[in-house]
N, C-alpha and C positions, 0 to 999 in steps of 0.2 A: 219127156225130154230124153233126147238119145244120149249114149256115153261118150260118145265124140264131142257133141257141145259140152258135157257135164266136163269132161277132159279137159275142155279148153276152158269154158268157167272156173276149173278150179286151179289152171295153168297162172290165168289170169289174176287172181283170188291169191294166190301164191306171191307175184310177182309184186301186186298190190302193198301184200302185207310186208315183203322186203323192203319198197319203197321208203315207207318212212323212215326204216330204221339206217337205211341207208344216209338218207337224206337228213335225218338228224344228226347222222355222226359226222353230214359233211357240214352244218349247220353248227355243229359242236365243234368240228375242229375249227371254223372261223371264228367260235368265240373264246375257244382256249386259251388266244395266246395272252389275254389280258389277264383271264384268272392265271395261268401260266408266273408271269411278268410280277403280278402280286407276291405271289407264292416264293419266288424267286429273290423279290426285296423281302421279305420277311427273312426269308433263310439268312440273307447275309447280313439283314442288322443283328440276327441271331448270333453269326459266326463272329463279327465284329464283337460286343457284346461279349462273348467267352473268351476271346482274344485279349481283350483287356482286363476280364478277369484273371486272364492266364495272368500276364503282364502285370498285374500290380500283384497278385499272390507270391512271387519271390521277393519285392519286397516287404509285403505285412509280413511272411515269415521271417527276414531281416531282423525288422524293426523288433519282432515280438521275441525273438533270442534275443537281441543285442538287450531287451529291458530285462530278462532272466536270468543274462550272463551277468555275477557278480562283477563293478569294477575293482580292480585291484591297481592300489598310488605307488608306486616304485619311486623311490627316490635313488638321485645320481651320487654314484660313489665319486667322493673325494678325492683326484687325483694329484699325485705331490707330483708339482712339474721340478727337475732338477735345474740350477740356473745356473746360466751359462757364463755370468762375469764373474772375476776372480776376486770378487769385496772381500775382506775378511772377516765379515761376517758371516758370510757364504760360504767360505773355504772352511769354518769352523766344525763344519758337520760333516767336510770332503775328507775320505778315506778309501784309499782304494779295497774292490769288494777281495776279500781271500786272504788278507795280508792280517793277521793275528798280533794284536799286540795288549802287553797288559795297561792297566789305567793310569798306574804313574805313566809309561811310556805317553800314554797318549795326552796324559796333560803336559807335558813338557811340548808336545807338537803342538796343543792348543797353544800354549804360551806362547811358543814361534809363533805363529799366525795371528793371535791378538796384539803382539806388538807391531804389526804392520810392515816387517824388516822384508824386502823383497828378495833380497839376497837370501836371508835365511827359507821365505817360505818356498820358493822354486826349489831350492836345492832339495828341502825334505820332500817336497810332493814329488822331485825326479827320481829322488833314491828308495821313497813309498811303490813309487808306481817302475818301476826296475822289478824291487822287491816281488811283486803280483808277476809280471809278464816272465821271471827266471824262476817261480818258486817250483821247489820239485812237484812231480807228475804233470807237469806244462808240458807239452810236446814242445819240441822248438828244433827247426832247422838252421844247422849252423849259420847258415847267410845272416838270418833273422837274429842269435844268438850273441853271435859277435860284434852286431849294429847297437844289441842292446849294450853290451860290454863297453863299445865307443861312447855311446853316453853317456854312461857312467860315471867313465873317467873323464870327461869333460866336465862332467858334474861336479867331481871333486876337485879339478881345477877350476872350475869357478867359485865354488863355495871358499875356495883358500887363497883365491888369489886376489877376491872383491873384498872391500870392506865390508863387513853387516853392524848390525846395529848392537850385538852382545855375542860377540865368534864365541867366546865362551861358552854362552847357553846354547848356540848351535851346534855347536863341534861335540859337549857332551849328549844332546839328544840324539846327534848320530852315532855316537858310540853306543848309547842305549839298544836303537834300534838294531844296530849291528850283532850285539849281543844277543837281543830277542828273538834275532832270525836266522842266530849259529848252525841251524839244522834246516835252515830253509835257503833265501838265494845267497846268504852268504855264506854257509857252511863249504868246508875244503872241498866239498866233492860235487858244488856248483859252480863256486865261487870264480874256477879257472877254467872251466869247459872249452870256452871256444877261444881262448889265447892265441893256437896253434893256428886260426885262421882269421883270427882280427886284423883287420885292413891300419895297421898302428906301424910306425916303423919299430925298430928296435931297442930303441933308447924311450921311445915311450910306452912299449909294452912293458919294460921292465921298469919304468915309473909305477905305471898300473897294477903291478901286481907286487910292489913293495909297500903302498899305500895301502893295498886290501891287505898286504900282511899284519899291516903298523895300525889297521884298524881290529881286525879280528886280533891283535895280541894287547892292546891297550884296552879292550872293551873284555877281555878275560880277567885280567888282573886286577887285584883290589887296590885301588890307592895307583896314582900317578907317577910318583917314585918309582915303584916296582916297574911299572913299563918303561921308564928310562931306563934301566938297567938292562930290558932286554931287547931296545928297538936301537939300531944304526941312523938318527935323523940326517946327517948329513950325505948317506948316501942314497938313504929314504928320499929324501928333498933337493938331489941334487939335479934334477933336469923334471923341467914341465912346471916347473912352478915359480913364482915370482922373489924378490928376497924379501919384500912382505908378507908374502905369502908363509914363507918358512919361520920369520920373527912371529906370526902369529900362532903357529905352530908348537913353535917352543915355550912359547911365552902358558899358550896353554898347560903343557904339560910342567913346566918349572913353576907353577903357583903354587 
């Protein structure tokens, strides 16, 4: 055989032997796509599958602290609500916060308030609660100062101008107090502060400031006598006040 046919014999032979492999790969890619398709549900029930393990591992780990973590029972602190109607049962524990007073003082306010006297208990709880809003190191702008000063003195003409129920035990528990707070809002160097610009005219600023004198010098002195001897009542009691107001007055201090 010549090399020319052997050439092409083995050209042939060659081309032969590519054929199948050819043709199986194109035999193989037509059957791919279903192994393919297989391969491809598997994977994603796989990925499914890890996905919901993802998905429920933050909660077991949840669940499996929260059974590790000791519970601890807190209980609710007791709050004292303070109450707003003026019973006298109510009022018996009402003191305003700052205002220092000793025990006799303050049974004698309790007594005011368990006897139910209205007249007496407003007066004490205005001239309590005076006492707190004037006490030294209060800041206070005069406006605010001398508003306090007005009711004050309306306060003492009401307490003297209304009947109560025992003016006696009233009129001495505010002498008490007065006494008690000589160095607080009744002391001389509080007592007059804002005089000079109290909204009063002049005959009743000079009521108001005869009354705090007739109280700071009757709550000094021992015995009721002795501050007759050093208080003016008639010109003390001569304007702002009623002439029962003034018989109550004296009647107090002449027993």
């Amino acid at each position: 055989m010549s090399r020319k046919n052997q050439k092409s014999q083995g050209t042939t032979m060659t081309e032969q032997t590519q054929t199948p492999q050819e043709d199986s790969t194109q035999e193989n890619g037509q059957q791919n796509p279903s192994v393919t398709d297989s391969t491809s549900e598997q994977t994603e029930n796989q990925a499914g599958e890890q996905q919901g393990q993802e998905g429920q591992q933050p909660q077991d780990q949840v669940q499996e602290q929260a059974a590790k973590e000791p519970v601890i029972e807190t209980k609710e602190e007791t709050k004292v609500v303070t109450p707003t109607s003026t019973t006298v049962e109510q009022l018996l524990d009402k003191k305003p916060q700052g205002v220092e007073l000793s025990q006799p003082c303050q049974d004698l306010i309790d007594q005011i308030r368990q006897s139910g006297d209205k007249v007496g208990i407003d007066a004490i709880d205005a001239i309590l609660t005076y006492s707190e809003n004037m006490k030294p190191g209060r800041q206070m702008n005069p406006t605010d100062g001398a508003r306090h000063q007005v009711n004050l003195y309306r306060t003492f003409q009401f307490m003297v101008n209304n009947e109560s129920k025992d003016f006696t035990k009233l009129f001495a528990t505010v002498l008490r107090i007065v006494e008690e707070l000589r160095n607080g809002a009744f002391g001389d160097r509080y007592a007059f502060r804002f005089t000079d610009v109290i909204q009063l005219n002049k005959q009743d600023i000079n009521s108001f400031t005869r009354f705090l004198n007739l109280l700071n010098t009757a709550s000094a002195v021992k015995g009721r006598q002795e501050a007759i001897k050093q208080i003016d009542f008639s010109k003390t009691l001569e304007y702002g006040f009623t002439d029962e107001g003034r018989q109550r007055i004296l009647a107090f201090f002449n027993r």
